[in-house]
RODREN-65036 format. One record per residue (C-alpha): residue number from 0; x, y, z. Coordinates in nm, 4 decimals, decimal comma. Layout:
residues N
<NUM <X Y Z>>,
...
***
This chain:
residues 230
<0 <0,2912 0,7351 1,1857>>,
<1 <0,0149 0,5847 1,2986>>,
<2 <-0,1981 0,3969 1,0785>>,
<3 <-0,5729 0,2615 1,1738>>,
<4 <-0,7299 -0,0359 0,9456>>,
<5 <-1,1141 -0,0543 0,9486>>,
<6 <-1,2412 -0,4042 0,7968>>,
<7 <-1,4852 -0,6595 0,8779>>,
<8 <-1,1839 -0,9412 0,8615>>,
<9 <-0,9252 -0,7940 1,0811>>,
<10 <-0,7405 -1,1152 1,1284>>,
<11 <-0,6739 -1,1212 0,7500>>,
<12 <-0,4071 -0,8377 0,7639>>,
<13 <-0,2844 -0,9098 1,1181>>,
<14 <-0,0368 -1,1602 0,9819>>,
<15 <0,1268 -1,0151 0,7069>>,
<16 <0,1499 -0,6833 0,9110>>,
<17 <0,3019 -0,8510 1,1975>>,
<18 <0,6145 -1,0296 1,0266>>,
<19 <0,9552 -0,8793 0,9226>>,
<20 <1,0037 -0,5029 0,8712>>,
<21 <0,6912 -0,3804 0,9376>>,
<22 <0,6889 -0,5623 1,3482>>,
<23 <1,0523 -0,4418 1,3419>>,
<24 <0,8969 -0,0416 1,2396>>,
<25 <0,6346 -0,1590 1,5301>>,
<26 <0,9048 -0,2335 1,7319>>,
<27 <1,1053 0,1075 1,6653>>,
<28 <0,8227 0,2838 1,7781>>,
<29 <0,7932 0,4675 1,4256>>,
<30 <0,4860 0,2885 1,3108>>,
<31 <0,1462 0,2753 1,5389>>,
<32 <-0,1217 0,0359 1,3680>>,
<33 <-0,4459 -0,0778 1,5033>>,
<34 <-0,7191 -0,2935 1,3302>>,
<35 <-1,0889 -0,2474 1,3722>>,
<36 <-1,3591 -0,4632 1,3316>>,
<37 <-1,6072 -0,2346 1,1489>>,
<38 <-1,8713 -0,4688 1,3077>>,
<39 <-1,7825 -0,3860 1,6368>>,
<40 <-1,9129 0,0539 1,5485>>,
<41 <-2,2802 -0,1560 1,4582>>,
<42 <-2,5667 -0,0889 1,7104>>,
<43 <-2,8089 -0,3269 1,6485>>,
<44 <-2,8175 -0,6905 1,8096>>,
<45 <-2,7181 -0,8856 1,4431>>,
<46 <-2,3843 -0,6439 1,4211>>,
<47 <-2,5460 -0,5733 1,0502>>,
<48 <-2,3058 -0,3903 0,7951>>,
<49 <-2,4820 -0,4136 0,5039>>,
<50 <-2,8061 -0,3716 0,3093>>,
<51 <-3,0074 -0,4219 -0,0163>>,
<52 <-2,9176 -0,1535 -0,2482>>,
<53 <-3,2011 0,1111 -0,3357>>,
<54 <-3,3212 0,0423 -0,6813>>,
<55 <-3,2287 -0,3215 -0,7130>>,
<56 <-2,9587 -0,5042 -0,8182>>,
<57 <-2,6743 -0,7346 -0,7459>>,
<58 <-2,5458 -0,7887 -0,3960>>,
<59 <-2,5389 -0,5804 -0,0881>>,
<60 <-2,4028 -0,2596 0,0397>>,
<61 <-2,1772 -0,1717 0,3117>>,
<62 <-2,4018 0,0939 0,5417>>,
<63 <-2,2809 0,4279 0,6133>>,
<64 <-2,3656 0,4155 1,0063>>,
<65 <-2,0299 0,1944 1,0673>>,
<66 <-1,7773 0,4253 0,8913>>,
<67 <-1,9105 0,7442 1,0535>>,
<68 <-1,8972 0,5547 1,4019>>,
<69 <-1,6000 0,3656 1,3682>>,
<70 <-1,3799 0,7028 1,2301>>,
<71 <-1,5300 0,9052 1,5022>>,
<72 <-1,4297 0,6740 1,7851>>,
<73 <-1,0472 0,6155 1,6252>>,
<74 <-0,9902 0,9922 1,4765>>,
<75 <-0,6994 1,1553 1,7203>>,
<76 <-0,7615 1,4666 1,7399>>,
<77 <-0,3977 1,6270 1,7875>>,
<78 <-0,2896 1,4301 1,5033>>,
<79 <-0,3867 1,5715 1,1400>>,
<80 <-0,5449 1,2570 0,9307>>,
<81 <-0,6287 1,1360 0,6364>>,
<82 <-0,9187 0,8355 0,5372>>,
<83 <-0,8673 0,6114 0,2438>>,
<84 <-1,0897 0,4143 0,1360>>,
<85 <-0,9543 0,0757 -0,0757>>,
<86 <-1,1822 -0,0252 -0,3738>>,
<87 <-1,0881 -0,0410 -0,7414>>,
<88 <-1,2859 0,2070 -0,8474>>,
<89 <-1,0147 0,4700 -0,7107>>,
<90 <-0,6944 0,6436 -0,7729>>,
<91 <-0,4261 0,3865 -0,8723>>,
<92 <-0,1980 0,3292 -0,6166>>,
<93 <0,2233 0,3446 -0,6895>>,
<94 <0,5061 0,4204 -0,5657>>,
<95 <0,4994 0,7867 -0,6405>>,
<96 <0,2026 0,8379 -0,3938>>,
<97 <0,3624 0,5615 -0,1439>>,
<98 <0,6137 0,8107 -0,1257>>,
<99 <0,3953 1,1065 -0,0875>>,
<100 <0,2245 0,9704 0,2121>>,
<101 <0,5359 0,8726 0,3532>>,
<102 <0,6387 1,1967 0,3842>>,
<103 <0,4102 1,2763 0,6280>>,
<104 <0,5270 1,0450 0,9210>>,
<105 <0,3320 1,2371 1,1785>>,
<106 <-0,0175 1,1867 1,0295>>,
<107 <-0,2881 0,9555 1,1240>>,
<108 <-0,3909 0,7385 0,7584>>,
<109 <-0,7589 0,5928 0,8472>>,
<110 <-0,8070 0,3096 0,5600>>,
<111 <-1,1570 0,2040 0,5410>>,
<112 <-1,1866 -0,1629 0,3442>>,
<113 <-1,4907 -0,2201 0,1667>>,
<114 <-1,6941 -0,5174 0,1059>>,
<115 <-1,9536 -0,7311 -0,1052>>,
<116 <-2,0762 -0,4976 -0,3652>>,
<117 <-1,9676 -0,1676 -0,1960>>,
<118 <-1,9931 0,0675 0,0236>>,
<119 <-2,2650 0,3490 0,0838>>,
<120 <-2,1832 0,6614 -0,1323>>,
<121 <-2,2146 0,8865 0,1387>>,
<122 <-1,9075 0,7730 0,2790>>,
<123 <-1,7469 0,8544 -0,0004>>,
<124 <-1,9068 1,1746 -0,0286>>,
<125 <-1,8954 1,3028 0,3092>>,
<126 <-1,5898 1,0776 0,4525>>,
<127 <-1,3214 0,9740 0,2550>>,
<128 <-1,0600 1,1875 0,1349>>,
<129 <-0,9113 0,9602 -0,1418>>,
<130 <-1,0258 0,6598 -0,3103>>,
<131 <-0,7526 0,4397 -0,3903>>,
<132 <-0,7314 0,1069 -0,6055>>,
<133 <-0,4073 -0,1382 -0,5846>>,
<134 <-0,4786 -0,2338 -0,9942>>,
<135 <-0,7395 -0,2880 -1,2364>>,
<136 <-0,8713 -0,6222 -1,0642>>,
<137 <-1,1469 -0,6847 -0,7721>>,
<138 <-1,0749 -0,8259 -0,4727>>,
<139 <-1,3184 -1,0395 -0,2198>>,
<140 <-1,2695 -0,7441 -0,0119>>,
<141 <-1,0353 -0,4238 0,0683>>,
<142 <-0,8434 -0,5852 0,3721>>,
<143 <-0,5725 -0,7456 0,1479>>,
<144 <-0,5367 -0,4119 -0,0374>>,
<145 <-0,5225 -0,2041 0,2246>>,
<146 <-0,2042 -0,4472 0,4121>>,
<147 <-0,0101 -0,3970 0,0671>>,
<148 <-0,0889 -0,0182 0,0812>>,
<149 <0,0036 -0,0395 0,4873>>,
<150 <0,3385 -0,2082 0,3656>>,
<151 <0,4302 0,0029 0,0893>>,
<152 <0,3909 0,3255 0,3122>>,
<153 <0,5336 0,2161 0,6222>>,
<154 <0,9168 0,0697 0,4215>>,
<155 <0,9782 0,3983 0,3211>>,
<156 <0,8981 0,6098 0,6676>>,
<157 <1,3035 0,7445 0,7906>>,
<158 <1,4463 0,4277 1,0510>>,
<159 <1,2078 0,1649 0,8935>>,
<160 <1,5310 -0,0007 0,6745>>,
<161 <1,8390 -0,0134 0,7804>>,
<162 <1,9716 0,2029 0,5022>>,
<163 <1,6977 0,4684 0,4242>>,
<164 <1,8522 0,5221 0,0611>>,
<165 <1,7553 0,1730 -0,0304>>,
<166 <1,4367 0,2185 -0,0427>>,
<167 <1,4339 0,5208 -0,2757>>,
<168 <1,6947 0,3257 -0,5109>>,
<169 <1,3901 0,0236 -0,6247>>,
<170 <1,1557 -0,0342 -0,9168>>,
<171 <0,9273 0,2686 -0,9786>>,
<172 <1,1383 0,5305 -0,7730>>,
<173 <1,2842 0,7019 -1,0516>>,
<174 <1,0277 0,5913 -1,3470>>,
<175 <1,2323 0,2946 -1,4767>>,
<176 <1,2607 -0,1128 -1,2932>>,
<177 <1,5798 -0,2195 -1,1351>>,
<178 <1,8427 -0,3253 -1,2974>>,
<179 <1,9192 -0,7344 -1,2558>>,
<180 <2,0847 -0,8342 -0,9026>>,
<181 <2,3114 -1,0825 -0,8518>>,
<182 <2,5339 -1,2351 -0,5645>>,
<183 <2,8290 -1,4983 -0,4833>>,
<184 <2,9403 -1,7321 -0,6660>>,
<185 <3,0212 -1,5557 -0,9701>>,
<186 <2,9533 -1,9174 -1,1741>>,
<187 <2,6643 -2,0986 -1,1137>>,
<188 <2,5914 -2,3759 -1,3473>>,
<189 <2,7316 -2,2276 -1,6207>>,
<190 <2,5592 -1,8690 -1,5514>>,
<191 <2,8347 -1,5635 -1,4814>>,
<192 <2,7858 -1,2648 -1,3139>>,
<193 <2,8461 -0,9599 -1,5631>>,
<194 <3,1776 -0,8836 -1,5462>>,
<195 <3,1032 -0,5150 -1,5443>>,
<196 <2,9462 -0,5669 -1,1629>>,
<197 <3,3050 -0,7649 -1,0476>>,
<198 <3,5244 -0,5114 -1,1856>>,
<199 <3,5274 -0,2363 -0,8777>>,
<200 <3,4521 0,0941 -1,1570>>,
<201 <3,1547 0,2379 -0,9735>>,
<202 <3,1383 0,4688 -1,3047>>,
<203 <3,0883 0,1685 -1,4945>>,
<204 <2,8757 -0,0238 -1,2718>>,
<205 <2,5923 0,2781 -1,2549>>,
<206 <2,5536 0,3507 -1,6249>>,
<207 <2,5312 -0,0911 -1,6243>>,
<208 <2,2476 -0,0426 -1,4032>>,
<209 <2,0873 0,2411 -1,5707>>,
<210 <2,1075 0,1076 -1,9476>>,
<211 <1,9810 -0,2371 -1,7625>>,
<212 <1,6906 -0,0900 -1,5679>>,
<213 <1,5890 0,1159 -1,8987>>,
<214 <1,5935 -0,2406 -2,0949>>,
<215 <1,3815 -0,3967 -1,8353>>,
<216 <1,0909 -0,1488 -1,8347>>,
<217 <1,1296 -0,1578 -2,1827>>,
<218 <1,0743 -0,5332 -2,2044>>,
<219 <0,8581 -0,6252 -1,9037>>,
<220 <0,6739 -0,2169 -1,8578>>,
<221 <0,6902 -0,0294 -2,1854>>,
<222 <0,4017 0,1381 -2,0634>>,
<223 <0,6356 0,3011 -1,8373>>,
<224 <0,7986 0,4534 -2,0836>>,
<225 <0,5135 0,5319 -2,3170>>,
<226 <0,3306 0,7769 -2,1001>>,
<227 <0,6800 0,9226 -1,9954>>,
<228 <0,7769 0,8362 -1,6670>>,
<229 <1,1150 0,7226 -1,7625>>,
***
């Protein structure tokens, strides 16, 4: 897959995106990522990106000029593609549409971050093909969201983990949280491992986990339950 970032702070998702699995996916040669400086797709001598909104108000807006340049110069043409743009006015991103995108490894995802008060509704219009928000909060700017989005994605693309079923066995995967994990020593100050998990009955273990996971989402994500996707 390759994925291309577009953001006026670049550096801000270089880090996260080159540490642990997703350098390793790098690495493998299953994940292609390049970051843009949407500033660098300007043509005027300031490197301007934004403007006073038409009919007043608050802050500035992101111009459409960049986008349209910037997604022109990076599109690959013998790849099919998709453009995303990250601002919390869209689609609510989860792990049921982290796995959709996933399973298109061989697609180009073009994630445009957003900035100040927001971006020109043309590229929206004309542009983007889905809006999508990381939760009902607002960020400085889009670059954060779009590294968790990157991250999310990328895990569950085939070679990424080491076992590819482990990523399809987490929180969110089948509707309901995980159940509890726990490792050695079984007694640590005076807290025991279940004894279900030490006795070796796979039967048993899996209907621990499942009553467990249900109890979880329950208590921490009744919501979860409530609208039925568990």
């Amino acid at each position: 897959m390759r994925i291309d970032i577009i953001t006026i702070f670049p550096e801000m998702c270089r880090a996260p995106l080159s540490e642990s699995i997703m350098q390793r996916a790098q690495d493998k040669g299953i994940l292609e990522l390049h970051l843009h400086d949407l500033r660098a797709f300007t043509t005027d001598k300031h490197r301007k990106v934004d403007d006073e909104p038409y009919g007043g108000g608050q802050g500035m807006v992101m111009k459409p000029e960049p986008f349209f340049a910037a997604v022109d110069a990076i599109r690959v043409a013998t790849m099919p593609s998709e453009v995303l743009l990250m601002t919390p006015q869209g689609r609510r991103f989860d792990q049921a549409l982290a796995e959709e995108l996933a399973a298109e490894p061989d697609k180009q995802l073009i994630l445009l971050c957003g900035h100040y008060e927001g971006v020109d509704h043309r590229v929206v219009e004309a542009l983007v093909d889905r809006e999508l928000s990381i939760g009902d909060y607002v960020l400085t700017n889009g670059t954060l969201a779009a590294a968790v989005v990157t991250d999310a994605i990328v895990r569950l693309l085939p070679g990424v983990l080491g076992d590819d079923r482990s990523a399809w066995q987490e929180s969110f995967s089948d509707g309901l949280l995980e159940a509890p994990h726990y490792t050695r020593p079984p007694r640590f100050r005076d807290l025991e491992v279940p004894e279900v998990l030490l006795s070796g009955h796979h039967g048993r273990i899996e209907a621990w986990r499942e009553a467990e996971g249900r109890r979880r989402t329950l208590a921490n994500r009744p919501d979860l339950l409530e609208r039925g996707d568990a």
